[in-house]
Every structure is written in structure tokens, then in C-alpha cells.
C-alpha positions as CSV (number, residue, x, y, z in Angstrom):
1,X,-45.7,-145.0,-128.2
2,X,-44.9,-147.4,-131.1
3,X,-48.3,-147.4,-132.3
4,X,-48.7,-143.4,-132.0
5,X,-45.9,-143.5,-134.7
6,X,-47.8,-145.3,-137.6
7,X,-50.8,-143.2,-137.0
8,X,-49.0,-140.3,-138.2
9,X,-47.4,-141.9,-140.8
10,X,-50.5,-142.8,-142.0
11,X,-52.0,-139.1,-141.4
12,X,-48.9,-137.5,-143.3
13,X,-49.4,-140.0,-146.2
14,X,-53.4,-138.8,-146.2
15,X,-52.3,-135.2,-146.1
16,X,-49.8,-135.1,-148.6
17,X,-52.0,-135.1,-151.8
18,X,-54.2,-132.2,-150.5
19,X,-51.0,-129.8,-150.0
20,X,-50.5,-130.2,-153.9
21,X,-54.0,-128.0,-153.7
22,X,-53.0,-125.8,-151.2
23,X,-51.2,-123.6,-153.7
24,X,-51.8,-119.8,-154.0
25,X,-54.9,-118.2,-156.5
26,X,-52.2,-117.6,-159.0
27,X,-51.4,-120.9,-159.4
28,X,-54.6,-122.7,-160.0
29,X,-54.7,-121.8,-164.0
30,X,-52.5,-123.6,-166.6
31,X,-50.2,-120.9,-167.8
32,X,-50.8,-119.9,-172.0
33,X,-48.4,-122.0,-174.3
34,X,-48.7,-124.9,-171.4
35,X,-49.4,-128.2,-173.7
36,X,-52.3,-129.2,-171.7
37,X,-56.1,-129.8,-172.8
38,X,-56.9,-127.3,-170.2
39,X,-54.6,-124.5,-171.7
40,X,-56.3,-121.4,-173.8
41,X,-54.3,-120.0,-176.1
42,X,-53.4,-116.1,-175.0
43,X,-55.5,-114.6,-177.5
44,X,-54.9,-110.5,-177.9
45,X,-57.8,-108.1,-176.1
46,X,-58.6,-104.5,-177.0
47,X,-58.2,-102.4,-173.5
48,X,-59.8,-98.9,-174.4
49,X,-59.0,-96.4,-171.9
50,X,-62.1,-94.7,-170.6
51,X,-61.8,-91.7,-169.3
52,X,-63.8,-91.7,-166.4
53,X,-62.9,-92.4,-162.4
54,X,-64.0,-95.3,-160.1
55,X,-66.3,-92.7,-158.5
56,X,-67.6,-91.4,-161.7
57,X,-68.4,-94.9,-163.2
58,X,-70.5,-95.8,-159.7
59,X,-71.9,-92.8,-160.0
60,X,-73.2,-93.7,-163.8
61,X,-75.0,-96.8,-162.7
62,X,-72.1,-98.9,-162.8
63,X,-72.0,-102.3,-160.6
64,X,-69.0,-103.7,-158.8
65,X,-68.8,-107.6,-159.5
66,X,-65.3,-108.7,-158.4
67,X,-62.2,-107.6,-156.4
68,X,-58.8,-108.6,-156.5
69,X,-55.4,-107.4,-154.8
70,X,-53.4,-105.6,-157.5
71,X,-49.7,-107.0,-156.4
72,X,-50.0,-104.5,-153.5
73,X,-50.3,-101.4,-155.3
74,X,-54.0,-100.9,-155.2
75,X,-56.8,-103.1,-155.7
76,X,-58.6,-104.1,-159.6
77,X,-62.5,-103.9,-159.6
78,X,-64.8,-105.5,-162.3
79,X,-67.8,-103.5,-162.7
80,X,-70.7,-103.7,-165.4
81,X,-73.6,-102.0,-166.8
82,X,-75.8,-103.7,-169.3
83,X,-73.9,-105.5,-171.5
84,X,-70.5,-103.7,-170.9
85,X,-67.8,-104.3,-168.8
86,X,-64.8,-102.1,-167.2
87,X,-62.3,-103.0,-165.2
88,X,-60.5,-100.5,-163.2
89,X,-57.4,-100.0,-160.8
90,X,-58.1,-97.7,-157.6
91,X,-54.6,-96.7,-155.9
92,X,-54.9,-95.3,-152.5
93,X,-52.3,-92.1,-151.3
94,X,-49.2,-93.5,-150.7
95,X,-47.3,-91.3,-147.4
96,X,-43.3,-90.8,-148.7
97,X,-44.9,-90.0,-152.2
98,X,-46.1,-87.4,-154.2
99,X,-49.5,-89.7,-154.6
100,X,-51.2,-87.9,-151.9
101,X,-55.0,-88.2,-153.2
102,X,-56.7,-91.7,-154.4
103,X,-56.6,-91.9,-158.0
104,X,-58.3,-94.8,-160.3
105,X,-57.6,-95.8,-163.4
106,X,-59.9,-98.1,-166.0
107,X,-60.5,-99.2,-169.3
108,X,-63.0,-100.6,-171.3
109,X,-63.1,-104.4,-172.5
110,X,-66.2,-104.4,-174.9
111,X,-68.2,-101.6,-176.2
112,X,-71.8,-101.6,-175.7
113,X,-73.8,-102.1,-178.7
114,X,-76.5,-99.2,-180.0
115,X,-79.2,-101.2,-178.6
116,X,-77.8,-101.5,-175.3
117,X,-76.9,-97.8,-175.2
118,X,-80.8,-96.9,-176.0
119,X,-81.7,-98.5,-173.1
């Protein structure tokens, strides 16, 4: 029995450092204004407002490239086409609510250039 004991010590001690990795996706980034080499500075981006839904921009030729949980109120899609990129927030009916159909909402981060709207 006294040698089961420093087996787990020694387990717990080998363990510990990979709990400081264990932390949650949000966590993972060094914050803006963090003084760290690894820190960007928060630098402002344009978010135009396109006036198109999730459905619309799929139907357009659109591409989904990433998914994400939108702190429980809907989920936040990256799509692209060509050389521009849209993100977009799809909130599902809510019972209780007056949200009774799926809406989606999404904006622009760059706008395509001429050549890439030729195309």
C-alpha cells in the first residue's frame, strides 16, 4: 500500500502541467493590450452589413468554412466566395418568444475587388 502512494504522487506531479492546457477555446489567445510578444494589437475592422440571408448567400455560390457557438444564442458561420469573406449569425426560433422563424444575420469583412467580381 505504501508504494501505491508514491505512484500517484508521481502521476499527479506528471499531470499537473498538462491541466494548465486544458483550458477552454476562449482562453488559448493572449488578450489585446496583454504585454506579450504574442499579443496583436486590436486593430479597428470595417463590418459592412450585407443585406442578404444565410440561405440566400449559399444559394449565391457561397462556401461555409468554419462554425462556432455564438454564446448560446445561435451559431456564427464563415463563408467565402472568391476572394471575399462574410461572416454571419443564424438564430434559430426561440419557443416563449416572439422569434418564431430562423433569422440570420451577416456582414461583410472585405469587398471583392473588380477583378474578382468579373469572374
Amino acid at each position: 500500500m505504501k508504494q501505491l502512494s508514491p505512484i500517484f504522487m508521481a502521476l499527479t506531479l506528471l499531470l499537473l502541467p498538462a491541466s494548465g492546457f486544458a483550458q477552454n477555446a476562449e482562453d488559448w489567445l493572449p488578450p489585446s493590450g496583454v504585454k506579450s510578444p504574442y499579443s496583436p494589437l486590436a486593430v479597428p475592422t470595417t463590418l459592412k452589413p450585407v443585406p442578404d440571408s444565410l440561405a440566400s448567400l449559399l444559394s449565391k455560390g457561397y462556401r461555409i468554412t468554419t462554425t462556432a457557438d455564438y454564446g448560446g444564442s445561435g451559431a456564427l458561420f464563415t463563408l467565402t466566395r472568391q476572394k471575399q469573406t462574410v461572416l454571419c449569425v443564424l438564430t434559430a426560433p426561440t419557443p416563449g418568444t416572439d422569434q418564431n422563424v430562423p433569422t440570420s444575420r451577416c456582414w461583410s469583412l472585405n469587398e471583392p475587388t473588380s477583378e474578382d467580381v468579373k469572374k
